[in-house]
C-alpha positions in Angstrom: -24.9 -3.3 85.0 -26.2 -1.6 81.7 -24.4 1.7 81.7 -27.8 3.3 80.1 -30.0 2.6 83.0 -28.1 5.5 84.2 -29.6 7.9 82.0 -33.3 8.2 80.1 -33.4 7.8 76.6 -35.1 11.0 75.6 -32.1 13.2 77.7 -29.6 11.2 76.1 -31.3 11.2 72.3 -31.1 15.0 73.5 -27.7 14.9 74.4 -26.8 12.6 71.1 -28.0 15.7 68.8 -26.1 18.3 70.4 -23.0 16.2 70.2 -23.7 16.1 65.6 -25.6 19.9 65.7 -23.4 22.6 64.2 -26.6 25.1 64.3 -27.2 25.9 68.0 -24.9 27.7 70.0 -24.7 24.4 72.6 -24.0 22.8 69.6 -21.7 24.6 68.7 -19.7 25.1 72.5 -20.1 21.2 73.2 -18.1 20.7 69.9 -15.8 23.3 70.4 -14.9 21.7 73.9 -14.8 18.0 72.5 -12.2 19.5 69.7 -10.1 21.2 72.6 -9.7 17.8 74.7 -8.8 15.8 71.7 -6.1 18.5 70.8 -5.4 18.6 75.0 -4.9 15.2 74.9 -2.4 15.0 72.2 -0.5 18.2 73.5 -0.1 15.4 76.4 1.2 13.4 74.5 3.8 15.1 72.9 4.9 17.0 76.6 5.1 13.5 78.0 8.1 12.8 75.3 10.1 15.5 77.3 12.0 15.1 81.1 9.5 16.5 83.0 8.9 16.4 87.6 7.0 12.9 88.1 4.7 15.0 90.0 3.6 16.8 86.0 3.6 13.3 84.8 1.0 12.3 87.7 -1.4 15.1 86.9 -1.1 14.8 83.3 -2.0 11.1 83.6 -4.9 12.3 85.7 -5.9 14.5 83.1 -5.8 11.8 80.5 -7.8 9.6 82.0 -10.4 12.4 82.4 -10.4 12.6 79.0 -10.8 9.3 78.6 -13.8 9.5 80.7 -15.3 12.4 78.5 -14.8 10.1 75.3 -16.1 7.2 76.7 -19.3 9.0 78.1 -19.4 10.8 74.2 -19.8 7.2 72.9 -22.3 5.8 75.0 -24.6 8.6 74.3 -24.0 8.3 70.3 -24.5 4.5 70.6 -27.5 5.2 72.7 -29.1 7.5 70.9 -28.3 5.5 67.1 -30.9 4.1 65.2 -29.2 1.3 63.5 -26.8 0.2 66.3 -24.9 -2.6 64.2 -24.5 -0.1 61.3 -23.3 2.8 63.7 -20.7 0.2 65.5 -18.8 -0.5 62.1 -18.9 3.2 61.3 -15.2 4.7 60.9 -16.3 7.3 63.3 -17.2 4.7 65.6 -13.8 2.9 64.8 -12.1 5.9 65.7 -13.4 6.4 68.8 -13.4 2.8 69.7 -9.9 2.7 69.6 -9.5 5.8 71.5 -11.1 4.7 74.3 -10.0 0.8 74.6 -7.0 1.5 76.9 -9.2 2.4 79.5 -11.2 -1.3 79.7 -7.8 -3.0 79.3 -6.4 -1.1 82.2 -2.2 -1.0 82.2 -1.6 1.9 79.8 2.0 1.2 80.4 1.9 -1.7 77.6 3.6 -0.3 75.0 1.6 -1.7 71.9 -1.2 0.2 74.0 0.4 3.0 74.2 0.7 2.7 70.2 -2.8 3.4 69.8 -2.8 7.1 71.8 -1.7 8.6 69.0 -4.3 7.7 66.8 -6.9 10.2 68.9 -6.2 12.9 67.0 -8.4 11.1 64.1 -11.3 12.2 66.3 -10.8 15.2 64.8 -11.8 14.1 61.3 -15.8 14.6 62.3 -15.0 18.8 62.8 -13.2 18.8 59.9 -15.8 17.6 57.9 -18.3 19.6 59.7 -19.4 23.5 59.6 -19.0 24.0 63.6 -15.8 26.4 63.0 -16.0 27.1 59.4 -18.2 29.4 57.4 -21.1 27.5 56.4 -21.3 29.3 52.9 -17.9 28.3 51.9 -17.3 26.1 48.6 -16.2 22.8 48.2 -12.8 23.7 47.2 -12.0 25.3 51.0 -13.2 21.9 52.1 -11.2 19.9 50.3 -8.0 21.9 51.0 -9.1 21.5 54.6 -9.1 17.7 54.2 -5.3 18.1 53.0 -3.7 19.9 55.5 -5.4 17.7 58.1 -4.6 14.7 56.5 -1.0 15.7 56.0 -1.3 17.3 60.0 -2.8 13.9 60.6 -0.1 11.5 58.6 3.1 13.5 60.7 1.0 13.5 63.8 0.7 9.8 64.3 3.5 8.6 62.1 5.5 10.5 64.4 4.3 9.5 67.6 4.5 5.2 66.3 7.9 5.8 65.2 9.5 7.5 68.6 7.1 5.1 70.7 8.9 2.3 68.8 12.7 3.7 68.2 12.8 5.6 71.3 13.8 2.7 73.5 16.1 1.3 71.3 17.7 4.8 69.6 17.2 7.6 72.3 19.9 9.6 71.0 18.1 10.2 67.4 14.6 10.2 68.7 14.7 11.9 71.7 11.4 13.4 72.2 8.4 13.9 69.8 9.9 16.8 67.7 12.8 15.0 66.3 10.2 11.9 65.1 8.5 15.2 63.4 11.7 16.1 62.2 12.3 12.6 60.5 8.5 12.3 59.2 9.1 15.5 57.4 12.4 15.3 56.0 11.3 11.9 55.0 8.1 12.6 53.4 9.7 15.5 51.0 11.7 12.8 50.1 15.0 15.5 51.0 16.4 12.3 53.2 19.1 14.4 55.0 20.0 10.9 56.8 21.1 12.3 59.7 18.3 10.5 61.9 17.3 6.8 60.5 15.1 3.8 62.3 16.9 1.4 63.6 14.4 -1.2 64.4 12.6 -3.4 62.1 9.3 -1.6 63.4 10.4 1.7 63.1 11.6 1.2 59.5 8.1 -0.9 58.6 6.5 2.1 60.0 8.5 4.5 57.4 7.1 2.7 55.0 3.8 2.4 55.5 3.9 6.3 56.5 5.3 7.1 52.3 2.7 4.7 51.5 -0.3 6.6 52.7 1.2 9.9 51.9 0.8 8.3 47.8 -2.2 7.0 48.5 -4.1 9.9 50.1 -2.5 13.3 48.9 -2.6 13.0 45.4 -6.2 11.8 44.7 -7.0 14.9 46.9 -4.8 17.3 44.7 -6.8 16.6 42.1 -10.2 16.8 43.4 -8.9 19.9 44.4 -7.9 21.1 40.5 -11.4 19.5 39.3 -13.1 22.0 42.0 -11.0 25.1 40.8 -11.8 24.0 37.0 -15.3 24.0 37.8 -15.2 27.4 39.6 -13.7 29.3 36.8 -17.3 28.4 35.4 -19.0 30.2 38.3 -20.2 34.0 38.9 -20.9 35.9 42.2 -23.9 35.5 42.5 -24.7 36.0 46.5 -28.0 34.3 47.8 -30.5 36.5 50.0 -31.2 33.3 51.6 -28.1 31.5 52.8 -25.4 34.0 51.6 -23.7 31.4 49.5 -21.8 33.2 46.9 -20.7 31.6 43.8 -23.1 29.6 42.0 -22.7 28.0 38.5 -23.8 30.3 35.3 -27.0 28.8 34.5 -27.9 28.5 38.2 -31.7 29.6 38.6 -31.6 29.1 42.6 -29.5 28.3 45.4 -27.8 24.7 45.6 -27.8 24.9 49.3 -31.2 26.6 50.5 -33.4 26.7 47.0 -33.7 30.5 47.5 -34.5 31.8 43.9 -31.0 34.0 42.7 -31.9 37.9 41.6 -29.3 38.2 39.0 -29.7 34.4 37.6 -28.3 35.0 34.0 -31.8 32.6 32.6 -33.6 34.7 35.0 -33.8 38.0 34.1 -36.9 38.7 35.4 -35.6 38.4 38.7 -32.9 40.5 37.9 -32.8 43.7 39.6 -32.0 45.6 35.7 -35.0 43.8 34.8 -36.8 44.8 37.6 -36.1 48.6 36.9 
């Protein structure tokens, strides 16, 4: 049975904003509780990699699935309420969450190439980082793009972590006991310091090493220097706050606001609007 029988197209076109709207305060709190479940869910995760009572272990599968039910409910609505359905279904968002929620079709979680692709949920955060629902909306491109590092270094340890103990764990329990020490071995691995004190044994494990120094190459650095470009480029701003939005900085020659038009008072080639010029 269609799933969207269930539920009228103008609710969930209605529903389908809230879920991308970083305006509205149910914008903002629907967001705010689909960023705590992904980071609930991965806290799972990680306490699930520790001897805990089978009776924790039941509820926290419970809890997972839950979440898995929030997800999958999230995804209908976006691919409901989508314009261009075969152009939303390739988007990496839609990837993301595709992936996310496939272990609850396939059923038996307990697979362990399924229980591989868990720890890629935390990509889901990737839309609020790129989004003004808990940042200030009149911040500059350089605090964005040193938000994109640290979460895609967060995001590189994360889930390199949790492939690498879901694949050396069985095999090398002493070195990779729980979560921490595969953070412990992304790290110290990364910065290439090598202490060698906790290795891969398996042929996965050690493929996964590699491809984890790979992406660290092939993200990081290209981001460094987007970063320097933006600082470069903002030695060649003033403060010049806007009435309108309350942006800032602006470039020298700037006549109005990049964001909201607004015309700026103290534009250097405006100095009629300037509030000396004014007096």
């Amino acid at each position: 049975m269609n799933l969207y029988y269930f539920i009228p197209k103008d609710l969930a076109e209605k529903l389908a904003f809230y879920l991308d709207d970083t305006q509205t305060r149910a914008g903002k709190w629907i967001n705010l509780i689909l960023t705590s479940l992904v980071l609930l869910s991965s806290a799972i995760f990680v306490i699930e990699t520790y001897e805990i009572p089978i009776q924790v272990v039941l509820i926290l599968d419970k809890l997972n699935t839950l979440i898995l039910l929030v997800f999958f409910l999230e995804y209908v609505l976006r691919f409901w309420a989508a314009p261009h359905k075969i152009t939303y279904f390739f988007s990496l968002y839609s990837l993301i969450d595709l992936i996310v929620i496939l272990p609850l079709f396939i059923g038996n979680f307990g697979i362990s190439y399924l229980r591989l692709l868990r720890w890629f949920r935390i990509l889901r955060l990737l839309r609020f980082v790129e989004s003004q629902v808990f940042f200030d909306s009149t911040e500059g491109e350089d605090q964005l793009i040193i938000r994109r590092i640290i979460f895609t270094l967060f995001t590189i340890v994360f889930v390199y972590s949790g492939l690498i103990y879901q694949v050396e764990h069985p095999i090398n329990p002493q070195a990779f006991r729980t979560f921490i020490d595969a953070v412990y071995f992304c790290v110290v691995t990364m910065t290439t310091v090598g202490f060698g004190d906790v290795t891969p044994l398996s042929q996965g494990g050690r493929l996964l090493t590699i491809l984890m120094i790979i992406s660290g190459i092939a993200l990081i650095p290209g981001q460094l220097g987007a970063l320097i470009k933006e600082l470069v480029k903002n030695a060649n701003r003033v403060e010049t706050p806007c009435e309108g939005c309350g942006l800032s900085r602006h470039d020298r020659d700037a006549q109005f606001c990049k964001v909201c038009g607004t015309a700026l008072n103290s534009s250097p080639l405006n100095p009629a609007r300037s509030p000396d010029a004014e007096s």
